[in-house]
PAGU-357446 format. One record per residue (C-alpha): x, z, y; residue in one letter. Coordinates in Angstrom, 1 decimal. Example, Ala and Ser with C-alpha at 12.3 -4.5 7.8 and 13.67 -1.06 7.14 Angstrom:
BEGIN
<roke xx="12.3" zz="7.8" yy="-4.5" balo="A"/>
<roke xx="13.7" zz="7.1" yy="-1.1" balo="S"/>
END
This chain:
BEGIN
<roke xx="242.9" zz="329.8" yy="158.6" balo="X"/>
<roke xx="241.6" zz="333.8" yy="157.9" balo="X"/>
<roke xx="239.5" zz="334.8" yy="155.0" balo="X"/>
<roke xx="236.9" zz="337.4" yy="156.1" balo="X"/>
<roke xx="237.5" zz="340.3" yy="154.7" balo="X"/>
<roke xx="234.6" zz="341.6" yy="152.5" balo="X"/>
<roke xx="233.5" zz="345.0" yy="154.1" balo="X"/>
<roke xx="234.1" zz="348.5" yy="152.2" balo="X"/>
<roke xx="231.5" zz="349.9" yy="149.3" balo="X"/>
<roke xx="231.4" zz="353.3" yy="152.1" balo="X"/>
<roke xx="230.6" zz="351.2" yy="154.8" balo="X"/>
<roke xx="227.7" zz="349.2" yy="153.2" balo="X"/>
<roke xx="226.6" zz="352.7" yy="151.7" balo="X"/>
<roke xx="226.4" zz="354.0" yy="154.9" balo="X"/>
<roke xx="224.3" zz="351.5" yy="157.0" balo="X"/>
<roke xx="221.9" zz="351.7" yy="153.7" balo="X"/>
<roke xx="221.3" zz="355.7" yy="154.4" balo="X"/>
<roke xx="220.9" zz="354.8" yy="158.1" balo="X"/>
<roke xx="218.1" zz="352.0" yy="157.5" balo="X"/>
<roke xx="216.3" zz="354.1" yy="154.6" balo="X"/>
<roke xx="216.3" zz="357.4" yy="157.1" balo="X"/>
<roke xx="213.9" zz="356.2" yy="159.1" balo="X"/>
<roke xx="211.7" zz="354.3" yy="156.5" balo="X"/>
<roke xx="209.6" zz="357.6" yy="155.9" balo="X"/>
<roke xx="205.5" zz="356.6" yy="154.6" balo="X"/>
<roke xx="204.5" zz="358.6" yy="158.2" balo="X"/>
<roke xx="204.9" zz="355.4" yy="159.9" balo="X"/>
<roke xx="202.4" zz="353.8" yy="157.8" balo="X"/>
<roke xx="199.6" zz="357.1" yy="157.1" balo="X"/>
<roke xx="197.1" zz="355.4" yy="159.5" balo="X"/>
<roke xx="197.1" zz="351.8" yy="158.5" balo="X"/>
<roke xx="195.2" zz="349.7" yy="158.8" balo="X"/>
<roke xx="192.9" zz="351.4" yy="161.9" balo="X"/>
<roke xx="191.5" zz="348.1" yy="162.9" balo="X"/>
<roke xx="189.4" zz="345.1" yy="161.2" balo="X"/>
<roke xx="192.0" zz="343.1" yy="159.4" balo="X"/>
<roke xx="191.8" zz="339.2" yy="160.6" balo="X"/>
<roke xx="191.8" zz="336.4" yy="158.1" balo="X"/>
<roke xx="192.5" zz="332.9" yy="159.5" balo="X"/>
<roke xx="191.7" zz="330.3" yy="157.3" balo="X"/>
<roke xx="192.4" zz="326.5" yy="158.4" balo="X"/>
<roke xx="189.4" zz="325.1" yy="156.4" balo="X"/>
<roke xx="185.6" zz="324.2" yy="157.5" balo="X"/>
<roke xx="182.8" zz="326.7" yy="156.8" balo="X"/>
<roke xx="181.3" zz="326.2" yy="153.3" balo="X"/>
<roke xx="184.5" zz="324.7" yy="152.0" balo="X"/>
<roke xx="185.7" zz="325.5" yy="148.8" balo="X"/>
<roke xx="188.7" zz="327.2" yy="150.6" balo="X"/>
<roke xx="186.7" zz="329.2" yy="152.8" balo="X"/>
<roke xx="184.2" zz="330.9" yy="149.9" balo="X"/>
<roke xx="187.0" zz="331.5" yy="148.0" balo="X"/>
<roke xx="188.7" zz="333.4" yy="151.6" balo="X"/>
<roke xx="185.3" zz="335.4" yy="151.7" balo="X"/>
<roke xx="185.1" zz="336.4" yy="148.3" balo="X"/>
<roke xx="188.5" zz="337.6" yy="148.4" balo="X"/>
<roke xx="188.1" zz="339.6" yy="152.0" balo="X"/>
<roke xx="185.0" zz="341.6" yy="150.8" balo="X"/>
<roke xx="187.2" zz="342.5" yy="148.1" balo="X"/>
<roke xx="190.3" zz="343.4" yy="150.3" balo="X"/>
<roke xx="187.6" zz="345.3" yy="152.6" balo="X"/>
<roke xx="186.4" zz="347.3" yy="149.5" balo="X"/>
<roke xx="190.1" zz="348.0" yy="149.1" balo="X"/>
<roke xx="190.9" zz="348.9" yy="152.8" balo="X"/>
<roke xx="188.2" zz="350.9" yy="153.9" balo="X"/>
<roke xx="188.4" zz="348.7" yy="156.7" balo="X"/>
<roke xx="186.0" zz="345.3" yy="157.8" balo="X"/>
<roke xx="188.1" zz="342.4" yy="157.1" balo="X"/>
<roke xx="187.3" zz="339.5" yy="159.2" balo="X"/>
<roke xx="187.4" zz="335.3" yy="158.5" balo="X"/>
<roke xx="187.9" zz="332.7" yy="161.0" balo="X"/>
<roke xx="188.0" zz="329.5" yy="160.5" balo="X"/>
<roke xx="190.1" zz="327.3" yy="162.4" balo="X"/>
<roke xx="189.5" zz="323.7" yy="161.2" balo="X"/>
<roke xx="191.7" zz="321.0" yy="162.9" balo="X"/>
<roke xx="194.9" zz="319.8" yy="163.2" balo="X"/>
<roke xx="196.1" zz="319.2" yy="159.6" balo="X"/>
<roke xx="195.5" zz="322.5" yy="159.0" balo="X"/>
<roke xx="198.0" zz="323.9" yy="162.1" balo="X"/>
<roke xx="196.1" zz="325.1" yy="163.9" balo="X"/>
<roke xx="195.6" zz="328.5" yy="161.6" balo="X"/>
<roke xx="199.3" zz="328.7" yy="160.8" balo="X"/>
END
């Protein structure tokens, strides 16, 4: 039976400076462009759900951006996920 052979420090060190070369902020400059969706697997007027509003009028202050619930009731909760 082989041991695996742990790979070198210069090795690891260089597939870290590939990964972070291309993890620039530009990617991210225009997010988010469209309404953000909020699923929520709870009945309208349910405790769960005002809490989901009250926190996506906050995340839409936040984002610039409407931020949208639907509720999707059903299924032990499922459905949403």
């Amino acid at each position: 039976m082989q041991t695996m052979k742990k790979a070198p420090a210069w090795v690891t060190a260089l597939m870290l400076m590939c990964f972070l070369a291309g993890a620039d902020a530009s990617g991210a400059a225009g997010f988010p462009e469209k309404p953000i969706k909020v699923v929520t697997p709870f009945t309208p007027g349910s405790a769960p759900d005002v809490y989901t509003r009250a926190l996506a009028s906050e995340m839409s202050k936040a984002a610039g951006v409407p931020v949208v619930v639907e509720n999707r009731p059903g299924g032990s909760s499922g459905i949403a996920a």
